[in-house]
RONU-653097 format. One line per field, with one value per residue (C-alpha): x, z, y; chain; residue in one letter. Coordinates in Angstrom, 3 decimals. Layout:
xx: X;...;
zz: Z;...;
yy: Y;...;
unit: A;...;
code: A;...;
END
This chain:
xx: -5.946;-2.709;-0.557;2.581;6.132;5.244;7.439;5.848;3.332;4.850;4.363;7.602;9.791;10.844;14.431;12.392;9.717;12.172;11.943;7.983;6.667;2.893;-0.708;-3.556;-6.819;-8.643;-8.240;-9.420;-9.346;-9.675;-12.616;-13.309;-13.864;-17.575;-17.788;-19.513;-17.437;-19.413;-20.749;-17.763;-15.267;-17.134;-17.470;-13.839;-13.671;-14.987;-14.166;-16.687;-19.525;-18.410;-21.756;-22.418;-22.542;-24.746;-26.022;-24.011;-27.046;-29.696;-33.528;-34.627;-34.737;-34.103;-31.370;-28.698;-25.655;-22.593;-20.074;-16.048;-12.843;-10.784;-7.506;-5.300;-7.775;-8.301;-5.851;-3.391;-3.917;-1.576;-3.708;-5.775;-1.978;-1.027;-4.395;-4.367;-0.172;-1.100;-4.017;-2.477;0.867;-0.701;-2.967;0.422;1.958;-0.945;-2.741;-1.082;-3.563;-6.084;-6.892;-5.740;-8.952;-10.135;-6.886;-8.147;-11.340;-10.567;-7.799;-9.935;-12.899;-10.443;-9.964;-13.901;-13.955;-10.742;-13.207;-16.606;-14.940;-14.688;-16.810;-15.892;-18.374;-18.070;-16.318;-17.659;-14.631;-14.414;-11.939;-10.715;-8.380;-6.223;-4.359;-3.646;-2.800;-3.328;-5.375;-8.126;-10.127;-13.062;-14.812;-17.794;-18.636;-17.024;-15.165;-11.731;-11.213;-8.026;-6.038;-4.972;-2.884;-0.908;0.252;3.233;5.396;6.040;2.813;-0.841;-1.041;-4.139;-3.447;-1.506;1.872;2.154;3.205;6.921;7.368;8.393;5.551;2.988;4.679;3.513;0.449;-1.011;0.340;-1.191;-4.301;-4.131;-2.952;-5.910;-8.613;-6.378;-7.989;-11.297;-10.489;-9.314;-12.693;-14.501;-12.368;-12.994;-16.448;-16.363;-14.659;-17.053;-19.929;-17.794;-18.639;-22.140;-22.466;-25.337;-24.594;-26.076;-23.675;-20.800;-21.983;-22.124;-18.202;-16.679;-19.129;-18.706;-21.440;-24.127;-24.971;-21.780;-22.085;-25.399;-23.972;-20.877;-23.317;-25.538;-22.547;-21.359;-18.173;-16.435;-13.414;-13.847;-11.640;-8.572;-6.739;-4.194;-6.430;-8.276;-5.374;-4.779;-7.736;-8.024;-4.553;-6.276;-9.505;-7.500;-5.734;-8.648;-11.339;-11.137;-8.792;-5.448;-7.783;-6.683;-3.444;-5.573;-8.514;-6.276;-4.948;-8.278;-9.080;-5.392;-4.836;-2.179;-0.051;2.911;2.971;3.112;5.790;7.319;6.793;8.129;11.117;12.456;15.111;13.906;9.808;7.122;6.289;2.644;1.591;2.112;-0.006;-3.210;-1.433;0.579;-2.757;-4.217;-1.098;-1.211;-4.306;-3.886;-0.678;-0.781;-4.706;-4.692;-1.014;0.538;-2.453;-2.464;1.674;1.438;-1.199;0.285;3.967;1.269;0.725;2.043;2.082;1.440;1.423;4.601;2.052;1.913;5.172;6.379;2.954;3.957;7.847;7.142;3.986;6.827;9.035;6.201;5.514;8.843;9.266;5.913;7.050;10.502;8.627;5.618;9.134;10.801;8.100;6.739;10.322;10.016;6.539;6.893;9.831;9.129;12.239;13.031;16.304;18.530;19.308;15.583;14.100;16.569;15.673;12.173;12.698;15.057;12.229;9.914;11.524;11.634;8.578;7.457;10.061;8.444;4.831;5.409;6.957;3.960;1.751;3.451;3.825;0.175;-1.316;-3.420;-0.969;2.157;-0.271;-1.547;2.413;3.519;0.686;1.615;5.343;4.507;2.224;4.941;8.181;5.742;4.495;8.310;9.333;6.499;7.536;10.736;10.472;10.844;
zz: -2.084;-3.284;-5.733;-7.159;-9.552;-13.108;-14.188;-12.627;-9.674;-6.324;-2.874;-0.788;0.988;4.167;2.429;-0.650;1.532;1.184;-2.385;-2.796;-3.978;-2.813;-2.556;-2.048;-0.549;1.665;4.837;8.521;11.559;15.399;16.804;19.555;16.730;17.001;13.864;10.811;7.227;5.103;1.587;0.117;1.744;1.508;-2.515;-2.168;-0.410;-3.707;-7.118;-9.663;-11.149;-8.060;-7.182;-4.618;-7.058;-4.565;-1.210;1.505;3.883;3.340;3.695;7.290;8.532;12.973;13.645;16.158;15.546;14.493;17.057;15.718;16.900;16.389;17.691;16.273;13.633;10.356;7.565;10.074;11.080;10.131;9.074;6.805;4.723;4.972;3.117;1.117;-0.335;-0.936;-2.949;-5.118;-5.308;-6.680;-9.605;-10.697;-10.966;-12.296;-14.298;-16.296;-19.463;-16.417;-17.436;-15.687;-14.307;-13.390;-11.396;-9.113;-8.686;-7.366;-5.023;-3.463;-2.981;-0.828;1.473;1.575;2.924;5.506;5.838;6.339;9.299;11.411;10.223;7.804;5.760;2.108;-0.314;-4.240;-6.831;-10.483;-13.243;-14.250;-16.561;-16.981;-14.532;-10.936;-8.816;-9.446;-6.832;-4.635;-1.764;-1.836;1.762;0.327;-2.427;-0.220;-3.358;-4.589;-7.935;-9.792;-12.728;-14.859;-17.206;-14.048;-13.401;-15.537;-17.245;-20.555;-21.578;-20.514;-18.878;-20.431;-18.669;-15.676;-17.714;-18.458;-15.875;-14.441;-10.798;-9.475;-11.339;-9.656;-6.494;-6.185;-7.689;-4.832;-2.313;-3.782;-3.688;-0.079;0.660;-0.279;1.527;4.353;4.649;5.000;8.259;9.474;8.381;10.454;13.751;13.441;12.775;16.075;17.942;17.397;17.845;21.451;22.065;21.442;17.803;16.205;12.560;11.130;13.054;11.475;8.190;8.230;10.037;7.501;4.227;4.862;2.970;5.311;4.773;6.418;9.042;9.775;9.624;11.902;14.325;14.142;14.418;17.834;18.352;20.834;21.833;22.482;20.669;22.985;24.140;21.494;18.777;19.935;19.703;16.186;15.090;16.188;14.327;11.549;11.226;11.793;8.847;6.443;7.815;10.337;11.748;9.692;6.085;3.934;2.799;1.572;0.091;-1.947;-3.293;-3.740;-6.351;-8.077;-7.571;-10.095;-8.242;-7.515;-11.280;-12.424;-10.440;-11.443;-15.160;-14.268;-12.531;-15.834;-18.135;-21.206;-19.516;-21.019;-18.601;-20.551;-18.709;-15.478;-15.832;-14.253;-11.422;-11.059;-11.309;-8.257;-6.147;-6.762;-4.955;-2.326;-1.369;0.100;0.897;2.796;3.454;4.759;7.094;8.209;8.682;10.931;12.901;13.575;14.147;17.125;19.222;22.286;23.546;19.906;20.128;18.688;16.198;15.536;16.065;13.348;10.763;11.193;10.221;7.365;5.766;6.628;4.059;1.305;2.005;1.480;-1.602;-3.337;-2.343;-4.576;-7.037;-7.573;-7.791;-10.108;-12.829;-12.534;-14.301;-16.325;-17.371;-17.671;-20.583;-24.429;-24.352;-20.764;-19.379;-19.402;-16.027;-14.832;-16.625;-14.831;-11.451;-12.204;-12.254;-9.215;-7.258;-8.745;-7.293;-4.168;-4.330;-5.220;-2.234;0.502;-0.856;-0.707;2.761;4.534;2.393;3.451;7.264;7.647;10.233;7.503;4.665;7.398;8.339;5.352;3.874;7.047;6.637;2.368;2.685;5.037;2.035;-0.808;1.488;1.818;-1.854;-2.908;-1.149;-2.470;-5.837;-5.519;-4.069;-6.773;
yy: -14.354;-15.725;-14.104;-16.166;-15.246;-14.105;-17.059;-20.080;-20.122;-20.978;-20.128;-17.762;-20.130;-17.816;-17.406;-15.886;-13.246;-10.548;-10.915;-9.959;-13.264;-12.168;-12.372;-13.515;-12.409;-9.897;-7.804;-8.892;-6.624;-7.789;-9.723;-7.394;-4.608;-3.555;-1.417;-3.022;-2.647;-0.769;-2.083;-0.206;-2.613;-5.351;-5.194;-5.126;-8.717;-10.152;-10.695;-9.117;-11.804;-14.374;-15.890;-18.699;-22.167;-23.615;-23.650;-24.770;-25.519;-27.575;-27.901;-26.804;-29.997;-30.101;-32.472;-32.601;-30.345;-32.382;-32.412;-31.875;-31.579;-28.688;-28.809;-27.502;-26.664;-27.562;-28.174;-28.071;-32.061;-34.026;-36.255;-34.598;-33.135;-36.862;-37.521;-34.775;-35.400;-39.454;-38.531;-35.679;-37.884;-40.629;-38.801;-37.757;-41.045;-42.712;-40.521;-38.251;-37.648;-36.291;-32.885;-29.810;-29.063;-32.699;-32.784;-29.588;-31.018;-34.010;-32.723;-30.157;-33.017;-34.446;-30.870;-30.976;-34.114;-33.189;-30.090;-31.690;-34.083;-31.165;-28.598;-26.580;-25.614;-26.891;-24.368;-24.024;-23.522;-22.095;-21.886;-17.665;-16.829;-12.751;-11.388;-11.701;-14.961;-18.823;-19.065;-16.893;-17.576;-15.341;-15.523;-13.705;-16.101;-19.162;-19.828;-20.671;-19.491;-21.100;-19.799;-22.650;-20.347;-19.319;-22.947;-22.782;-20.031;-22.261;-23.409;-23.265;-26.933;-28.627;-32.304;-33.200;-34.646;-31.108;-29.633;-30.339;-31.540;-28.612;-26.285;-29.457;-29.083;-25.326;-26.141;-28.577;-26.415;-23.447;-25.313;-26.023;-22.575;-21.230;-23.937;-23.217;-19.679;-20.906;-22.656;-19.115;-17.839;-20.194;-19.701;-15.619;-16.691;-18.964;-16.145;-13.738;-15.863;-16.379;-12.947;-13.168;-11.615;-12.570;-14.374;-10.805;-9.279;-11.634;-11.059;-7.104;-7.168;-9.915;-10.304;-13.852;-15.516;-15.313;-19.452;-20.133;-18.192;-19.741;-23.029;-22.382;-20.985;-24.159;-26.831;-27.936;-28.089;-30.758;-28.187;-24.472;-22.198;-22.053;-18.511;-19.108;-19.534;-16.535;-14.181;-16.053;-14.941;-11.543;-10.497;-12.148;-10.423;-6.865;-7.433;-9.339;-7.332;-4.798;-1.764;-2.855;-3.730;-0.724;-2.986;-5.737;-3.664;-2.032;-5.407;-7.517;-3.798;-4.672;-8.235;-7.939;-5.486;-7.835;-9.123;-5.381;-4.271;-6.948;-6.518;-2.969;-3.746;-6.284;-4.864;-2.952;-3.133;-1.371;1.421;1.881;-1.358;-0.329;3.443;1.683;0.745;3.949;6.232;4.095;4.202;8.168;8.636;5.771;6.446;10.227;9.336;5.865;4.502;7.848;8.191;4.944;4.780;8.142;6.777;3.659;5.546;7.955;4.448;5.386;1.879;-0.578;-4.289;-6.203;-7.228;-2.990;-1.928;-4.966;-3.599;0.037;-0.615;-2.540;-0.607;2.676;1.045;0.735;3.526;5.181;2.541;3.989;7.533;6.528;4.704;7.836;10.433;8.235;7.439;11.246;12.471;9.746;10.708;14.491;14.036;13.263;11.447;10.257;10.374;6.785;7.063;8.202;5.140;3.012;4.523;3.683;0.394;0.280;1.593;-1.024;-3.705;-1.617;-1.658;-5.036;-6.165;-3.962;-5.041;-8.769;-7.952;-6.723;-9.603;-12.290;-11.744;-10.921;-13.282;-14.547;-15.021;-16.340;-19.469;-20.237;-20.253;-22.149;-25.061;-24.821;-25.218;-28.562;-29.892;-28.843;-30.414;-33.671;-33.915;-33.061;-36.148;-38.446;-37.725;-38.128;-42.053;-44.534;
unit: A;A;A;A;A;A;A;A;A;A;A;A;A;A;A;A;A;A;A;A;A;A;A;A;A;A;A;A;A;A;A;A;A;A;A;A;A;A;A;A;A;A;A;A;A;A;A;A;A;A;A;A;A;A;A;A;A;A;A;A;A;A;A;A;A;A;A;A;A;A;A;A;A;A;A;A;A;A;A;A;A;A;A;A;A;A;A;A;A;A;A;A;A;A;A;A;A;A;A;A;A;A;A;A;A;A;A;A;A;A;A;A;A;A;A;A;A;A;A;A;A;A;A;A;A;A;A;A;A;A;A;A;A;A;A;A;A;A;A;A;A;A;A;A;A;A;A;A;A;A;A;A;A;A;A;A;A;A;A;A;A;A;A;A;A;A;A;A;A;A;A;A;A;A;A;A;A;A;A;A;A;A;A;A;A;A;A;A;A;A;A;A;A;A;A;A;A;A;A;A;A;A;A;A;A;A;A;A;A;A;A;A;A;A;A;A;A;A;A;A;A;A;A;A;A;A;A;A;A;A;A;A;A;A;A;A;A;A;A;A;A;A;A;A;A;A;A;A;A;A;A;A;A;A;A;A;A;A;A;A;A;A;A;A;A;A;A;A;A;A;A;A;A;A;A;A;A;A;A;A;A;A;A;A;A;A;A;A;A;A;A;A;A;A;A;A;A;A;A;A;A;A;A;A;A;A;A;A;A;A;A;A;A;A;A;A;A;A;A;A;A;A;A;A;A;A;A;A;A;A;A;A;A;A;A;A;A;A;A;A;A;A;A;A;A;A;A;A;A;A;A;A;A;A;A;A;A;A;A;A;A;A;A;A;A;A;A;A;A;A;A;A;A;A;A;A;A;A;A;A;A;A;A;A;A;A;
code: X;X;X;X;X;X;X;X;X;X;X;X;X;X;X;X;X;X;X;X;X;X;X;X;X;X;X;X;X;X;X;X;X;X;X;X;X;X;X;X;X;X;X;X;X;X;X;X;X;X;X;X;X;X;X;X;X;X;X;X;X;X;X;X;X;X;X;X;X;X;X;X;X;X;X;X;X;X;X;X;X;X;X;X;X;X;X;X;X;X;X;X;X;X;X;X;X;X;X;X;X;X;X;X;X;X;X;X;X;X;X;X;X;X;X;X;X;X;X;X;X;X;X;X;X;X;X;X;X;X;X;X;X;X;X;X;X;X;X;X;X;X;X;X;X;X;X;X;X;X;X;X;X;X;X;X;X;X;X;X;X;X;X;X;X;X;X;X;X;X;X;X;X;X;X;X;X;X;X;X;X;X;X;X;X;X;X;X;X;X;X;X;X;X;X;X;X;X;X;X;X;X;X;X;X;X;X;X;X;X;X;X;X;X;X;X;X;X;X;X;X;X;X;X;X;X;X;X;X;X;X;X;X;X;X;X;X;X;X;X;X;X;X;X;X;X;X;X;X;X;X;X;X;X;X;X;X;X;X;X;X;X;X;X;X;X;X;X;X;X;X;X;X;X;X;X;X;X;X;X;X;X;X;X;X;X;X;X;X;X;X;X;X;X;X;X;X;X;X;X;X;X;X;X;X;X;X;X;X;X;X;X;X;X;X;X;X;X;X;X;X;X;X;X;X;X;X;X;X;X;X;X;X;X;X;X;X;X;X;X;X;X;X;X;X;X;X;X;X;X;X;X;X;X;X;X;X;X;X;X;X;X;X;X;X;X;X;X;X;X;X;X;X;X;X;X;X;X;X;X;X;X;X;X;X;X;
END
């Protein structure tokens, strides 16, 4: 999942991670973790009411497995961004009455064709509306669910004319951001068919829809997954779906965290808006993140990958401890103190800094921003030819 500014959708430029511009999507935890994830956490990889628009295999017919290249993998081709910017850059120029949601459509036809060339199963897509990010990749459903009122901060874009360049700009990147993660899906997938999982097996560690999985495992691939992509993909399912998870499940049951804190940490905010939010952090907090910080502070010998996960979920940790002090003066007094209510929203944007922090250098999120900033510098520059 992908989570963007209250005041216009846009995807963290590296210069702009420290300032909590966040999420997106689910948890992931090494391939060469054998325990299942329980129903629990795998209700929490999907969006209530997603359901599969339509079958991504089809009748049982024998034929010989396609064969596809994957290297690097995915979105990542040049080619297929090249593709991708020419089509998106010239719907702008040449059609602005197109409506919002024809625009979408027709961009992320072209990433299923990009997709289909080498394999990636095809992705269904739906329009939301309320709170949370403009756009959500939902590996359970196989879905990419897009929030049209989150395209823009002035206005609720109904054709493409609407929407400035810059707002646009953010908006096709977002949209490759997110197709982006279903590339990563099918290299875990891959890898842990590489170590002789059965799809069942896939399914009951990932909730990946269990058609995809079948259709990954039927598809021959012309390149194995190389050593590189294999440690990719392990320090992405740890964080989307396995031993590092309990950052992500928290978020895909309060996709709206970032825009809260946010909310929170304006001048002269409404603290009544943020109370749902507070109440979960008050049980997760001493009950999931302080577990989960000590035991990753106990590694005698943690990865890099560890040492850099336990540092930073230590500072949200520290920043919800601040925030949780903060609001409970503020709570306890009929008339709060000037100088408490200002604290409280100090620690808010504490807060919201540390969170985007650890969301945005999670193996998942840092490659699908890498491959989005390529497609926003390249549309940027279309644009801006004569």
């Amino acid at each position: 999942m992908r989570s963007h500014r209250i005041d216009a959708p846009r995807t963290p430029s590296d210069d702009e991670v420290r300032a909590g511009r966040v999420p997106r999507r689910r948890d992931v935890a090494g391939p060469d973790q054998r325990h299942p994830a329980s129903d629990a956490v795998l209700e929490l990889q999907r969006l209530a009411g997603n359901q599969v628009a339509r079958r991504l295999l089809g009748p049982a017919v024998a034929a010989p497995a396609p064969v596809v290249q994957r290297a690097p993998y995915g979105l990542d081709v040049q080619t297929s961004q090249d593709t991708y910017v020419a089509a998106a850059a010239d719907l702008w120029k040449n059609r602005p009455d197109m409506p919002i949601d024809e625009f979408v459509a027709a961009t992320l036809k072209i990433i299923l064709a990009e997709h289909k060339a080498v394999g990636v199963p095809a992705f269904t897509w739906t329009f939301v509306s309320g709170k949370g990010p403009s756009g959500v990749f939902d590996s359970r459903a196989w879905q990419i669910k897009v929030n049209v009122s989150k395209f823009s901060s002035r206005l609720v874009p109904k054709i493409l004319k609407d929407l400035t360049p810059a707002e646009l700009t953010e908006v096709v990147g977002t949209l490759y951001h997110e197709a982006r993660h279903a590339d990563q899906d099918v290299l875990v997938v891959r890898t842990l068919l590489d170590q002789r999982k059965t799809p069942k097996q896939v399914v009951a560690a990932t909730g990946i829809h269990k058609d995809v999985v079948k259709k990954v495992s039927g598809t021959k691939f012309a390149a194995a997954v190389d050593p590189d992509q294999k440690v990719q993909a392990g320090l992405m399912f740890d964080v989307m779906y396995g031993t590092h998870r309990q950052f992500l499940d928290f978020l895909m049951k309060h996709p709206d965290t970032l825009d809260v804190l946010e909310a929170l940490a304006a001048p002269r905010s409404t603290f009544s808006a943020a109370a749902p939010l507070v109440k979960a952090l008050t049980t997760w907090h001493p009950s999931v993140l302080v577990p989960k910080v000590n035991k990753l502070k106990a590694l005698t010998s943690p990865t890099p990958v560890e040492a850099a996960l336990a540092k930073r979920l230590e500072d949200l940790e520290v920043a919800y401890s601040d925030l949780l002090s903060s609001w409970k003066r503020v709570a306890a007094a009929k008339t709060p103190d000037p100088v408490d209510v200002a604290d409280t929203r100090d620690a808010a944007r504490s807060a919201k800094d540390a969170f985007g922090d650890v969301y945005q250098n999670l193996e998942s999120e840092a490659d699908a921003a890498r491959v989005e900033a390529r497609i926003k510098t390249a549309f940027a520059a279309r644009l801006a030819k004569p």
